[in-house]
N, C-alpha and C positions, 0 to 999 in steps of 0.2 A: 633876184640875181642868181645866176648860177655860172657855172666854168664846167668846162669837157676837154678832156682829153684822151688821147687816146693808150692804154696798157696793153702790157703782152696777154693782156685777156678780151678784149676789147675796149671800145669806147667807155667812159665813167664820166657822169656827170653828177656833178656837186652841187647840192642845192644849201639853203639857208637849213641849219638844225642838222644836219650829215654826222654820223657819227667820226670820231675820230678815227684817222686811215693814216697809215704810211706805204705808198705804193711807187715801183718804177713806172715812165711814162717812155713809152716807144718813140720814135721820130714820129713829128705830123703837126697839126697843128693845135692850139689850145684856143676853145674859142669860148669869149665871155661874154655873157650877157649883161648888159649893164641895167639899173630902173630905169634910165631915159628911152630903153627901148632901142640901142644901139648894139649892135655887135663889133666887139675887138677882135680881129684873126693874129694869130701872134706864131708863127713859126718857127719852130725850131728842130734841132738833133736829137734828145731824148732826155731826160735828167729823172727827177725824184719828187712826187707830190706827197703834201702833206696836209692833214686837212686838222686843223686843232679843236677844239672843246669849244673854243667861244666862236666857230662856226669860220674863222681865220681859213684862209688858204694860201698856202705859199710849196712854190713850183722854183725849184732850183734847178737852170735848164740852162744847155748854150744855142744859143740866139742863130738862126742859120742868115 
């Protein structure tokens, strides 16, 4: 599984085991891979990623 978004530095993607990160995210899209093999596109305005210790990720973001 992994999730991408895009920063004022570019694209970042988050794989399983990432260290822990606190990062802004630009406007664009967040896109996640799921195990089934599917991609979610999830658009939004910009907000704040954060990536925890137990490999957690959570995107506090407003929704376009």
């Amino acid at each position: 599984m992994s999730v991408s978004v895009p920063t004022p530095l570019g694209e970042m993607t988050v794989l399983d085991h990432h260290i822990p990160i606190v990062s802004t995210v630009s406007p664009g899209e967040i896109r996640c891979a799921l195990p089934n093999d599917t991609v979610k596109i999830l658009p939004f305005h910009g907000g704040i990623l954060e990536v925890r210790p137990e490999s957690n990720v959570v995107v506090l973001a407003n929704p376009q």
